[in-house]
KEPADREN-626643 format. One record per residue (C-alpha): x, y, z; chain. Coordinates in pm, 1 decimal, m for minus. Each point is the difference from the previous one (the first is absolute). Example, Ala and Ser with C-alpha at 12.3 -4.5 7.8 and 13.67 -1.06 7.14 Angstrom:
<lumtis>
xx = 1230.0 | yy = m450.0 | zz = 780.0 | chain = A
xx = 137.0 | yy = 344.0 | zz = m66.0 | chain = A
</lumtis>
This chain:
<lumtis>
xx = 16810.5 | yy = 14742.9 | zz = 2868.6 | chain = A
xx = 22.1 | yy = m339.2 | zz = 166.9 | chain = A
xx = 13.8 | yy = m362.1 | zz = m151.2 | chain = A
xx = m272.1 | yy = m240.6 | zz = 74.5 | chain = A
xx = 262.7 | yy = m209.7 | zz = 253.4 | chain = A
xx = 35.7 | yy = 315.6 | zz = 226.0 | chain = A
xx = m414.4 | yy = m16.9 | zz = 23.9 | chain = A
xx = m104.0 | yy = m14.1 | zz = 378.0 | chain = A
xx = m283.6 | yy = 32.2 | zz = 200.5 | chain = A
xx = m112.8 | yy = 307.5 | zz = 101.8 | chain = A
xx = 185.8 | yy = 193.1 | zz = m283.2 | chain = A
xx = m200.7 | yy = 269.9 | zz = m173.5 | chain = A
xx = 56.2 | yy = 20.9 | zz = m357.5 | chain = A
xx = m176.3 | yy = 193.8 | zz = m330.3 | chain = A
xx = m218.9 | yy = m265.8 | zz = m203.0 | chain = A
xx = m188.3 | yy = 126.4 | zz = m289.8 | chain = A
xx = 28.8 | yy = 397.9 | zz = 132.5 | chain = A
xx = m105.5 | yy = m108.7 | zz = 343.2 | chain = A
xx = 155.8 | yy = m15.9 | zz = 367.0 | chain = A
xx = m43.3 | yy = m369.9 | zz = 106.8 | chain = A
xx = 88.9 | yy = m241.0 | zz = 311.3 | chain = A
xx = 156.6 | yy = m323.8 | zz = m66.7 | chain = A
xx = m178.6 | yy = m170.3 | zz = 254.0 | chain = A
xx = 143.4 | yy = m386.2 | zz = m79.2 | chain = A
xx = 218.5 | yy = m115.6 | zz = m229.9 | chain = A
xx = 85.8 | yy = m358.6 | zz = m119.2 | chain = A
xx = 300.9 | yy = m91.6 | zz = m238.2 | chain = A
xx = m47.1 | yy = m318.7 | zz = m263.1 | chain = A
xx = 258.2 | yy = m168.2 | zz = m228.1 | chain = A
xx = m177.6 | yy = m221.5 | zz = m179.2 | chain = A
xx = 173.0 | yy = m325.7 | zz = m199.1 | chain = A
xx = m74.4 | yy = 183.1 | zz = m359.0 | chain = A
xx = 12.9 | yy = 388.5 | zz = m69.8 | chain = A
xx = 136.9 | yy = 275.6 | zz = 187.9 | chain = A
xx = m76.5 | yy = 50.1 | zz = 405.1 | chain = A
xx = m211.8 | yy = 266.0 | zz = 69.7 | chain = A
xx = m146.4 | yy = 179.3 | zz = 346.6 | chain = A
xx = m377.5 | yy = m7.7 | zz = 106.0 | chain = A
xx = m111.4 | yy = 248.1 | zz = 194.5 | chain = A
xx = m269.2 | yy = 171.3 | zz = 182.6 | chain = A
xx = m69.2 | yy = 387.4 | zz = m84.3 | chain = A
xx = m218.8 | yy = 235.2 | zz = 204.8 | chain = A
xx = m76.7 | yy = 295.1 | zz = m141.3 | chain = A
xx = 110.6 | yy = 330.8 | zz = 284.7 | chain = A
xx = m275.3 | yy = 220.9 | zz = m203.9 | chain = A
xx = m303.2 | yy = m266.0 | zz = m38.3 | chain = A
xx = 92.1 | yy = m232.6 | zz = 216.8 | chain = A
xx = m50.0 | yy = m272.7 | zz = m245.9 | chain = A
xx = 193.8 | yy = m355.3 | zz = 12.0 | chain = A
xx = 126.9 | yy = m172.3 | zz = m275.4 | chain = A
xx = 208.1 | yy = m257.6 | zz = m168.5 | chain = A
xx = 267.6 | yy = 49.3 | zz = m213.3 | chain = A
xx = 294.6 | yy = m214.9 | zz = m166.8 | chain = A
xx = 384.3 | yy = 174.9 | zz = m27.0 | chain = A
xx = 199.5 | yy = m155.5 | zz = m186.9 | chain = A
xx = 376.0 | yy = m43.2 | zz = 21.7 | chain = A
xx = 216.9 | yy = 299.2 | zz = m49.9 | chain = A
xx = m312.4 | yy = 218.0 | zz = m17.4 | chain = A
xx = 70.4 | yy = 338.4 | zz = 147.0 | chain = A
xx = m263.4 | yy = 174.3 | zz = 257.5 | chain = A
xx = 45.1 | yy = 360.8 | zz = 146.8 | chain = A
xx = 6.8 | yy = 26.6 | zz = 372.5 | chain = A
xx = m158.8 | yy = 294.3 | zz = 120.1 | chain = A
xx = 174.3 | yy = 211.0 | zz = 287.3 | chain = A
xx = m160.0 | yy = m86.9 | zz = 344.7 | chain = A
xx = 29.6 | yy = 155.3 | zz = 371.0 | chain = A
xx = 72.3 | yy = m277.9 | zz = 214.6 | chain = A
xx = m103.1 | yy = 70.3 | zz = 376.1 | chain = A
xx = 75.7 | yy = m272.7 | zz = 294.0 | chain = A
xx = m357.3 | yy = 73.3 | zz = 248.4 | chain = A
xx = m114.9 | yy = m140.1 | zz = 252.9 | chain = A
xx = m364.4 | yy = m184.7 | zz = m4.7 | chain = A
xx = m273.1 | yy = 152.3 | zz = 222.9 | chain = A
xx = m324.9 | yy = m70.7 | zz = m25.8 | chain = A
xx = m339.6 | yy = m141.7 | zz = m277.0 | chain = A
xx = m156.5 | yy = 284.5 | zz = m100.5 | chain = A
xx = m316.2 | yy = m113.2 | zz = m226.4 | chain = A
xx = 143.8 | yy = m138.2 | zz = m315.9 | chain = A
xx = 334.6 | yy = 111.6 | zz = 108.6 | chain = A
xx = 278.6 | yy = m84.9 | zz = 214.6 | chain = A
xx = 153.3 | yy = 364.0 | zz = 152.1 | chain = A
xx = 411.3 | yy = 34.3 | zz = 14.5 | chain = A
xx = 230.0 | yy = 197.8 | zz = 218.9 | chain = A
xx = 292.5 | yy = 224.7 | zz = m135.7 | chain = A
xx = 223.7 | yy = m105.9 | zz = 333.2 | chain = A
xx = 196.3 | yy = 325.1 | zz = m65.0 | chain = A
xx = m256.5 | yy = 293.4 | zz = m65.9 | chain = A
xx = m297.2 | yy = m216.4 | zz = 164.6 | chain = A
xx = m214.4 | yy = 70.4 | zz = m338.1 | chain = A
xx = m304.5 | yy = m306.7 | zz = m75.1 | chain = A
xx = m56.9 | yy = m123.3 | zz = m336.0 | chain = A
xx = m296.2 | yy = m217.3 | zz = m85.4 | chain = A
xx = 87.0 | yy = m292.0 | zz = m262.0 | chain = A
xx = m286.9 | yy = m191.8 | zz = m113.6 | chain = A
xx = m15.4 | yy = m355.1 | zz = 52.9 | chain = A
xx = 21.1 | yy = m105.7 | zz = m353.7 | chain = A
xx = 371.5 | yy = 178.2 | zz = m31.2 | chain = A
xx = 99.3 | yy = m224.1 | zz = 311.0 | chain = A
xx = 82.8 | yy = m366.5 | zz = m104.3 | chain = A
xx = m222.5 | yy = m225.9 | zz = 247.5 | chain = A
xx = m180.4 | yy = 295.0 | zz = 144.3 | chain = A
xx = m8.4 | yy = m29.8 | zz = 375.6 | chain = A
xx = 126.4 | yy = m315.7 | zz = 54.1 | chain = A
xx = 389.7 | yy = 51.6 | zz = 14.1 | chain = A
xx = m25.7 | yy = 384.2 | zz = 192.9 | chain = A
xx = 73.3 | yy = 44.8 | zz = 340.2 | chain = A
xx = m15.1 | yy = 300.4 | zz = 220.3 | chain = A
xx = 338.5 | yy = 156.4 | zz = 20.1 | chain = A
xx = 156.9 | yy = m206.6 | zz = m276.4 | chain = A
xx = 170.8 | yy = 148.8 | zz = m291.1 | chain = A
xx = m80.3 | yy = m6.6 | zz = m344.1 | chain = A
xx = 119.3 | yy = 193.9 | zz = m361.4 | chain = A
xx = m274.8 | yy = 221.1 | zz = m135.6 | chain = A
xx = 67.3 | yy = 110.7 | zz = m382.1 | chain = A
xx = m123.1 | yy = 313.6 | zz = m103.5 | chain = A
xx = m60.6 | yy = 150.0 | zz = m335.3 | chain = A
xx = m74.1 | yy = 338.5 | zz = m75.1 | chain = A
xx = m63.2 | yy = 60.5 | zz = 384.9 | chain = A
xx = m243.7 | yy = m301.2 | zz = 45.3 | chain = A
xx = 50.8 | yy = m330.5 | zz = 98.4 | chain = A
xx = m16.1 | yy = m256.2 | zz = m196.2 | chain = A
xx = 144.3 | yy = m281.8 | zz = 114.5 | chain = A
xx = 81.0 | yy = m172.7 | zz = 365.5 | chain = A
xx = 283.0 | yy = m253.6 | zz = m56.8 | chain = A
xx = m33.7 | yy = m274.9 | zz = 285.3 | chain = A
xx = 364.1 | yy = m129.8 | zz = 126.3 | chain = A
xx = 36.0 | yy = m386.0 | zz = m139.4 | chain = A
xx = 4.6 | yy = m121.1 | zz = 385.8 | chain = A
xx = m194.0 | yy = 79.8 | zz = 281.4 | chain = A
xx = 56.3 | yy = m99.2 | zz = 380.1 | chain = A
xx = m371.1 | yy = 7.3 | zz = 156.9 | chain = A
xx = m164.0 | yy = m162.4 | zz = 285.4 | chain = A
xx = m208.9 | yy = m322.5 | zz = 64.3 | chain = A
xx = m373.6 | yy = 126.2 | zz = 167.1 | chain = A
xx = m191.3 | yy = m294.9 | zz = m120.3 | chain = A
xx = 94.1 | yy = m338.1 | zz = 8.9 | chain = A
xx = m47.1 | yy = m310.0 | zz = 185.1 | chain = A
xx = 257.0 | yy = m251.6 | zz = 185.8 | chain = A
xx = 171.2 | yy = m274.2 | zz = m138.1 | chain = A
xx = m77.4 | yy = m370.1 | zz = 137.3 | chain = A
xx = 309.9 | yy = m177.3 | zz = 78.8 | chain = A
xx = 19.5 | yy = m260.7 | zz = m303.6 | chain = A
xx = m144.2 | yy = 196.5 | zz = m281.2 | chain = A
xx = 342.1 | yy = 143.5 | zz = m114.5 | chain = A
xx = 151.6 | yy = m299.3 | zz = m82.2 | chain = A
xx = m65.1 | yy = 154.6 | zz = m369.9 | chain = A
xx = 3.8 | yy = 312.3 | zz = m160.7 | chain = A
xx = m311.0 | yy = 49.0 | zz = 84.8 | chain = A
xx = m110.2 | yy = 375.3 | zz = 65.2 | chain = A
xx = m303.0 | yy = 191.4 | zz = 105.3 | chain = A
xx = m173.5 | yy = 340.6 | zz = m39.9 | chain = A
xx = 95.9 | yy = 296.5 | zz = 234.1 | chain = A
xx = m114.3 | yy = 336.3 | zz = m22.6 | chain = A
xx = 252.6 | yy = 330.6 | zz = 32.0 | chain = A
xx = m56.3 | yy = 331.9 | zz = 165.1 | chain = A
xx = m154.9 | yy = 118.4 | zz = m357.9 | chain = A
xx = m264.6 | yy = m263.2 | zz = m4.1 | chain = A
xx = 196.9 | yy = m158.8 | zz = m260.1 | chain = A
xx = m3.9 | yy = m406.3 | zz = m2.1 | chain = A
xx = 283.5 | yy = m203.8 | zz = m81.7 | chain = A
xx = 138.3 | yy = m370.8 | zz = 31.2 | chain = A
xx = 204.2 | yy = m43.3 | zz = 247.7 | chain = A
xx = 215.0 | yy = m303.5 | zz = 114.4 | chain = A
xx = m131.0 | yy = m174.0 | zz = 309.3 | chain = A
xx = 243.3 | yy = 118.7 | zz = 285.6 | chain = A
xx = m106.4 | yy = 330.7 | zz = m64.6 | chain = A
xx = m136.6 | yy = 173.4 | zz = 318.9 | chain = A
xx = m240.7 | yy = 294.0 | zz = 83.7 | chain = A
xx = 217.1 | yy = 338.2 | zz = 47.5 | chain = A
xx = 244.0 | yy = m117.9 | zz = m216.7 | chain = A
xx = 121.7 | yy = 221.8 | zz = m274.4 | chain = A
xx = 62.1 | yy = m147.9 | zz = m336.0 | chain = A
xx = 175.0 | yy = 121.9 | zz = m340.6 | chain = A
xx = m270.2 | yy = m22.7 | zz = m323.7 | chain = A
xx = 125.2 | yy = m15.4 | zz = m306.0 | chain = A
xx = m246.8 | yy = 316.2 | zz = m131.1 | chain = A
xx = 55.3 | yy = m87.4 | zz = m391.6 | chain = A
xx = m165.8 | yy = m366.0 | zz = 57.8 | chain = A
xx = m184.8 | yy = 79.7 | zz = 376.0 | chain = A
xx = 170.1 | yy = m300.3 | zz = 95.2 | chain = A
xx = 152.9 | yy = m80.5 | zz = 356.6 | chain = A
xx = 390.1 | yy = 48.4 | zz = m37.1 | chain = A
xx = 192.8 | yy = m26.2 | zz = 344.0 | chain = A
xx = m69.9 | yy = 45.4 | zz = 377.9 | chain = A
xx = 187.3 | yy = 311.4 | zz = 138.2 | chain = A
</lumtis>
């Protein structure tokens, strides 16, 4: 059993008889009455995503898992296909278990695939990612006198704001949880 502070995203836990995905969680303390956790269910059997309220000191079961650290290949459909580095196996994951679909894998990069019961169910994207700039266009000399930024698009396709001096070919950190531009490399 685990308290409601050790909640985390990603974990799989039993709610009402059910294997379920905590897909986001979000802790409030409000001025009057107890704190409580609000989080986002998805359902490993229907594939249905809820709401749901946790309380303080509540207690939730976490359900064994098999962890796996794969390497992303390739789309596949509805599906995004995975590489067991050491015995070469593929899995497919559909998009919905992956949080922001496409738009934070890259060929070759590394990623934790959950499994329960021998199927994946979950694709847990690291917090950072270092990607690079395909898409954007030059700064003129005077515009960065503020923080002013502009769009750029990564080898995913994915578009994010990006502070002026940023160049084409350059590789960038993203923040994954916010898609937000962290650091140059």
């Amino acid at each position: 059993m685990a308290g409601t502070t050790e909640l985390r995203r990603g974990m799989i836990i039993e709610f009402n008889n059910e294997p379920h995905v905590l897909i986001e969680k979000e802790f409030y303390s409000p001025g009057k009455g107890g704190a409580f956790n609000r989080v986002r269910l998805k359902s490993i059997k229907s594939g249905k995503i809820f709401n749901h309220v946790f309380r303080s000191g509540e207690k939730v079961e976490e359900l064994e898992i098999e962890s796996k650290t794969m390497q992303y290949s390739y789309v596949e459909g509805n599906s995004a296909v995975f590489m067991d580095p050491t015995t070469y196996d593929l899995v497919n994951v559909l998009m919905d278990l992956i949080p922001g679909g496409t738009d934070f894998l890259h060929e070759d990069g590394k990623y934790i695939i959950s499994f329960y019961e021998g199927n994946p169910i979950y694709a847990q994207i690291p917090q950072k990612i270092t990607l690079k700039i395909i898409d954007t266009f030059d700064a003129v000399k005077g515009d960065t006198a503020t923080n002013a930024s502009k769009e750029a698009t990564v080898e995913t396709g994915f578009k994010v704001q990006v502070p002026l001096f940023i160049k084409n070919g350059e590789r960038i950190v993203i923040n994954t949880d916010t898609g937000t531009y962290f650091s140059k490399e």
